[in-house]
C-alpha positions as CSV (number, residue, x, y, z in Angstrom):
1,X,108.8,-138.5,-152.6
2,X,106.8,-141.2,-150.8
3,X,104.0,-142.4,-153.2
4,X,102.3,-144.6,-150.5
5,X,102.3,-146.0,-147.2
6,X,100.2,-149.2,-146.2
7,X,99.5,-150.1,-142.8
8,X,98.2,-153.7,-141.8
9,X,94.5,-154.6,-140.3
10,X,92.8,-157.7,-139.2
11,X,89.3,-156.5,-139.5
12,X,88.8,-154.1,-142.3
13,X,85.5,-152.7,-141.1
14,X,87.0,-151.8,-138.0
15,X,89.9,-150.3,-140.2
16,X,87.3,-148.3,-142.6
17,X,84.9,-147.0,-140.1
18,X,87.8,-146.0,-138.3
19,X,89.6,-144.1,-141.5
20,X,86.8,-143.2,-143.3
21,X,85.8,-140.5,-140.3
22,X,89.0,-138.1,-141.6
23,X,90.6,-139.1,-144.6
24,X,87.4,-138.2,-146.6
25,X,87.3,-134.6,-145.3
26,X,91.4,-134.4,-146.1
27,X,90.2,-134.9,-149.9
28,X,91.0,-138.8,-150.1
29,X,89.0,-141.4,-151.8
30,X,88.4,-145.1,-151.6
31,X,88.7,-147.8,-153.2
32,X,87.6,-150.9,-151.7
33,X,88.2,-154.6,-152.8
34,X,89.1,-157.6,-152.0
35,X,92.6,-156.8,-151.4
36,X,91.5,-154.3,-148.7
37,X,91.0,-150.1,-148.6
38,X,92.9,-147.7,-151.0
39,X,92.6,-144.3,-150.4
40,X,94.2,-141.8,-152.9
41,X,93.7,-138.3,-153.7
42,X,91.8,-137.4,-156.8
43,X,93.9,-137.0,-160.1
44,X,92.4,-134.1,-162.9
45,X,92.8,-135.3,-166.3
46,X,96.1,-135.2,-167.5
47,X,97.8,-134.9,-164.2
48,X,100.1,-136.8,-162.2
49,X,98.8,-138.7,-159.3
50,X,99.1,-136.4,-156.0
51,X,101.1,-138.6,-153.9
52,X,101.2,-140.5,-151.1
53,X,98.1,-142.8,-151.1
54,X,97.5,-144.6,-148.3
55,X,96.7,-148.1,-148.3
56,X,94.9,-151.0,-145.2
57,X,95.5,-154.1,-146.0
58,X,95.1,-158.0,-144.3
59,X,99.0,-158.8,-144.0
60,X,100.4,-160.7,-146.9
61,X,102.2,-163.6,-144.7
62,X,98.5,-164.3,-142.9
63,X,99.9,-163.5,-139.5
64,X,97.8,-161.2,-137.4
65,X,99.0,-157.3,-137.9
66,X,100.5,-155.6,-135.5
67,X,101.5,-151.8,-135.3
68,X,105.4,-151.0,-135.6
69,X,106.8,-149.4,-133.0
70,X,108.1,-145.9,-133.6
71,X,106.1,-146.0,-136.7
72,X,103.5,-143.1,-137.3
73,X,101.3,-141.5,-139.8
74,X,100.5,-137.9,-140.1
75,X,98.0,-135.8,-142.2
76,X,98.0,-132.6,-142.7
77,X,94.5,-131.0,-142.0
78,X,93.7,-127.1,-143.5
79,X,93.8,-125.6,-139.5
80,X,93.6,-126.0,-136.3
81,X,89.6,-126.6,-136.0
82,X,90.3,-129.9,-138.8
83,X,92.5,-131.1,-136.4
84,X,89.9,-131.1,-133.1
85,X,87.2,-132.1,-135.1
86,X,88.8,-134.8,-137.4
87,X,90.2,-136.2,-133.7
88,X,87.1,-136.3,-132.4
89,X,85.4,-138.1,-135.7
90,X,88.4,-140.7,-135.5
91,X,87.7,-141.5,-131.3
92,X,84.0,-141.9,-131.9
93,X,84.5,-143.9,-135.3
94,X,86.8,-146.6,-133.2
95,X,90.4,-144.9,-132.5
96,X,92.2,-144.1,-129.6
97,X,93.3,-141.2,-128.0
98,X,97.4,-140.7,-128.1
99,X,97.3,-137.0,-127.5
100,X,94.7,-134.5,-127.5
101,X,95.0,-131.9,-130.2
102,X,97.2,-129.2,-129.2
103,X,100.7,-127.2,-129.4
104,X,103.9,-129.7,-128.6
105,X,106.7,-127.2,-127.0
106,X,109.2,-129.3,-129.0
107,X,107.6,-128.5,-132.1
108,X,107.8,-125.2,-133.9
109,X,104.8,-122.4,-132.5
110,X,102.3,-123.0,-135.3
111,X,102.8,-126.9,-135.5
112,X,99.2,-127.9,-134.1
113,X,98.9,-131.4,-134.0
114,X,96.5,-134.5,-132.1
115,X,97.5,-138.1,-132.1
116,X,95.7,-141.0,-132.4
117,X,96.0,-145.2,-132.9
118,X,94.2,-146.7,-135.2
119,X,91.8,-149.8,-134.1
120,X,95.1,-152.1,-135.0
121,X,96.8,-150.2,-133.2
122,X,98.5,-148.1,-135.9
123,X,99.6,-144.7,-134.7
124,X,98.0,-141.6,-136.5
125,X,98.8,-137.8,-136.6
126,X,96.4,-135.2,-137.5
127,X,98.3,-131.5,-137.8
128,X,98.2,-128.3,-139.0
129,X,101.2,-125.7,-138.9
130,X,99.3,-122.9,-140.9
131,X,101.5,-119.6,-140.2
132,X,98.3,-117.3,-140.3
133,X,96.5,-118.9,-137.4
134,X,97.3,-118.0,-133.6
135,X,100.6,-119.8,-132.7
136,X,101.8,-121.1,-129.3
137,X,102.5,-117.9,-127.7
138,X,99.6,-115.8,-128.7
């Protein structure tokens, strides 16, 4: 089980402008400090933490971040509409287009997914493979 993933940013406003236009609607809050933005799913009393959070931070050696290549992030939305209309929210909040939302043929027929990079440059999927909505063929 992963129970977080942190990517770096050099401007954190940029970084929570830019998150802050999806993760919210996927059920994550934030916490914001000093050491930059933690966003974690809520936890009912007397339950263990749903995992992973997902944490934007400056980088620890004070070097400017960069975005690893190969490296990617994906959500999982509640359907197909999510996905278009968390893509669009995260282009206009600062984030750049890496594939429209759509069916990939390499990808099973109900895998829906749009792409996105961060404004660091941090590469983001959004996708939805719920069996009960229209698939690739139909």
């Amino acid at each position: 089980m992963i129970a977080y993933v942190t990517v770096g940013a050099d401007d954190m406003a940029c970084a929570k402008r830019f998150y802050d236009a999806f993760l919210p609607a996927l059920g994550y809050g934030l916490k914001e400090g000093p050491e930059g933005l933690s966003y974690a799913l809520p936890v009912q009393p007397g339950q263990s933490p749903v995992l992973p959070d997902f944490y934007v931070k400056p980088t620890f050696d004070g070097q400017p971040a960069s975005a690893g290549n190969g490296a990617m992030v994906a959500f999982e939305a509640r359907n197909q509409k999510q996905v278009r209309d968390l893509h669009a929210a995260a282009l206009a909040a600062g984030g750049f287009d890496e594939g429209q939302p759509g069916f990939r043929a390499a990808y099973g027929p109900h895998f829906y997914v749009g792409y996105l990079r961060d404004p660091q440059g941090n590469k983001i999927a959004l996708f939805s493979s719920d069996p009960n909505e229209p698939g690739r063929e139909g």
